[in-house]
VEXMARMI-549303 format. One line per field, with one value per residue (C-alpha): x, y, z; residue in three letters. Coordinates in Angstrom, 3 decimals. Each point is the difference from the previous one (the first is absolute). Layout:
# residues N
u	X / ...
v	Y / ...
w	Z / ...
rest	ALA / ...
END
This chain:
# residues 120
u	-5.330 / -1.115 / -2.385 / 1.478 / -2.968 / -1.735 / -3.836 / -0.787 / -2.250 / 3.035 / 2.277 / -2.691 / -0.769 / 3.824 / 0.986 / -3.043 / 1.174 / 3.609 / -1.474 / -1.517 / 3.282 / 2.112 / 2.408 / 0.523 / -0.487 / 1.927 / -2.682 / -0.556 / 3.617 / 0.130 / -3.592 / 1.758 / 2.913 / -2.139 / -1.866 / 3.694 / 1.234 / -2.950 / -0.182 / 4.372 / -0.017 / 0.991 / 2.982 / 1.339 / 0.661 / 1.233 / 2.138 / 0.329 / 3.448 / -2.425 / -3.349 / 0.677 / 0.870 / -3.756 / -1.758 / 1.573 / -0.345 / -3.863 / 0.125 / 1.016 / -2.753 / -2.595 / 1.298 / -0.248 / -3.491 / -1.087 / -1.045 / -1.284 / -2.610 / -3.725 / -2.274 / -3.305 / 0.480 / 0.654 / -0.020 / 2.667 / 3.014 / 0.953 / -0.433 / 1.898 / 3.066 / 0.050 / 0.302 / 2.685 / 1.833 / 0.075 / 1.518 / 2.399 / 1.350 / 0.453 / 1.776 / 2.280 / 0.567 / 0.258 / 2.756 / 1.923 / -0.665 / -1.123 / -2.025 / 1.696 / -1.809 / -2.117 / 1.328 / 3.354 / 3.839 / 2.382 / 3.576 / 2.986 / 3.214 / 3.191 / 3.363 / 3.338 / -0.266 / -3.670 / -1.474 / -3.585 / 1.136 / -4.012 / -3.335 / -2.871
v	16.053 / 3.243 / -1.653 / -0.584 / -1.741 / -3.532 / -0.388 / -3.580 / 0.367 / 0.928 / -2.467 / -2.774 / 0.986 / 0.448 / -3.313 / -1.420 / 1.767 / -1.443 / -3.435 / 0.211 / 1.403 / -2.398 / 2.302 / 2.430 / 3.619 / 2.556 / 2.209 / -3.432 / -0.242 / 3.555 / -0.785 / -3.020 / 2.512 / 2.244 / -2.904 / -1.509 / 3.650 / 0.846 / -3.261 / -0.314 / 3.717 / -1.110 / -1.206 / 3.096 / 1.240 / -3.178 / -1.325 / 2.468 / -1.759 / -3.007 / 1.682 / -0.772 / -3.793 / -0.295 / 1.321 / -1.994 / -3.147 / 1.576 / 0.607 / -3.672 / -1.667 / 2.419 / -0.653 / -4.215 / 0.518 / 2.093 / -3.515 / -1.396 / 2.972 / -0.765 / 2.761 / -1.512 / -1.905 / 3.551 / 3.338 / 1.451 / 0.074 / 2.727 / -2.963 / -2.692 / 1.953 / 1.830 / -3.059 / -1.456 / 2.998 / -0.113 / -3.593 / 0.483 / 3.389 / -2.338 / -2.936 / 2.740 / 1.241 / -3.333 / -0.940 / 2.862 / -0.929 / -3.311 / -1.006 / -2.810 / -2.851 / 0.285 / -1.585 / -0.818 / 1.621 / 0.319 / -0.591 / 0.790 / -1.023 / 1.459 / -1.287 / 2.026 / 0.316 / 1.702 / -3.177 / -1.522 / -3.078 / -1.155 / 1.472 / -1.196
w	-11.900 / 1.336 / 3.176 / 3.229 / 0.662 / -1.387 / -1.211 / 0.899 / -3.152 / -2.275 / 1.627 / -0.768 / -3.678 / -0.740 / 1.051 / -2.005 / -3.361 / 0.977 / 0.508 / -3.445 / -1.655 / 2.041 / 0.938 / 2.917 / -1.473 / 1.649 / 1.450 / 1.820 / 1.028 / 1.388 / 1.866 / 1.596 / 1.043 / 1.264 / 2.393 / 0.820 / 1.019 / 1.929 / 1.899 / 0.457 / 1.995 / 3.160 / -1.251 / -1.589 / 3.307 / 1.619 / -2.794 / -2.398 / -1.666 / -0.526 / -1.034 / -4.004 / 0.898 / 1.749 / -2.733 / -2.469 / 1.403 / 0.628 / -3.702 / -1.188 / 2.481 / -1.627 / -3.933 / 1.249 / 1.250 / -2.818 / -1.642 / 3.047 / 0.262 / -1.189 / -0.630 / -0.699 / 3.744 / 2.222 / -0.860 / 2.547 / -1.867 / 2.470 / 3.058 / -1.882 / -1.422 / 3.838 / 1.844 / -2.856 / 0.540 / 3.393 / 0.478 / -2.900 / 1.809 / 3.003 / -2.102 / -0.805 / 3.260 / 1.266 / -2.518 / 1.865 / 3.234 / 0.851 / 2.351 / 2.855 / 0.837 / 3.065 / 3.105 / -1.544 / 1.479 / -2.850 / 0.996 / -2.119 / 0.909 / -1.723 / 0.375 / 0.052 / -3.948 / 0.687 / -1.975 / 1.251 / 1.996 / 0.069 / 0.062 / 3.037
rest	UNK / UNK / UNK / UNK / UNK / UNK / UNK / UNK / UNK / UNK / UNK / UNK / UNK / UNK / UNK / UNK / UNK / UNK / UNK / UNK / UNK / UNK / UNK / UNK / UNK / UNK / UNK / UNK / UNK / UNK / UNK / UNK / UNK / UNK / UNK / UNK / UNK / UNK / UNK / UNK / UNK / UNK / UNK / UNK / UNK / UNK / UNK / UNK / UNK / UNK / UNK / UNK / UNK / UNK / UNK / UNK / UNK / UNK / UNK / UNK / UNK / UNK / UNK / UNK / UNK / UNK / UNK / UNK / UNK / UNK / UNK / UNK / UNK / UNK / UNK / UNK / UNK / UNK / UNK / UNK / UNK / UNK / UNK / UNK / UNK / UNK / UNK / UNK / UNK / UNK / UNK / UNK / UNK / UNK / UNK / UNK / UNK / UNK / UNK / UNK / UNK / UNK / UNK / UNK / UNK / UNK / UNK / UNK / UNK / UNK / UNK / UNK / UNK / UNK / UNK / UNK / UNK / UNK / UNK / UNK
END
């Protein structure tokens, strides 16, 4: 794929013809690439070691949705694969780095062989 851009219109009528086929073509793979990529920049700078983990857990959430997607109800394929990209780039930043629970200390006490005695 030659574009470093997407047509909303393209996008649309290429996941139509896949829905019809019942299989994800590759032109619709690399469009789906292309969205991950553009939306996952940030992190090339920020975590560049972890970049390819992000988009491929963005990749599996968008290949699980793919079924979930109805064209005759909305038109913006663009809007729904964005904002399915965008929470599975956090699920895989979040499996990285998890978030602590708000309001809670975490205590960890080792003993002289550097085990956990008990977590608060």
């Amino acid at each position: 794929m030659s574009k470093v851009y997407l047509n909303n219109e393209e996008f649309h009528n290429e996941i139509v013809k896949c829905k019809k086929e019942g299989k994800i073509s590759n032109e619709l793979l690399d469009m789906f690439r292309l969205l991950i990529r553009r939306l996952n920049r940030k992190n090339i700078t920020l975590y560049p070691e972890l970049y390819e983990d992000f988009e491929q857990t963005a990749l599996i959430d968008v290949l699980i949705a793919f079924d979930k997607y109805d064209p005759e109800r909305t038109q913006s394929a663009f809007a729904f694969f964005s904002s399915v990209i965008t929470f599975g780039l956090a699920k895989g930043y979040n499996t990285y780095f998890p978030k602590k629970c708000k309001g809670t200390v975490r205590l960890n006490f080792k003993n002289d062989d550097g085990k956990d005695v008990f977590n608060i």
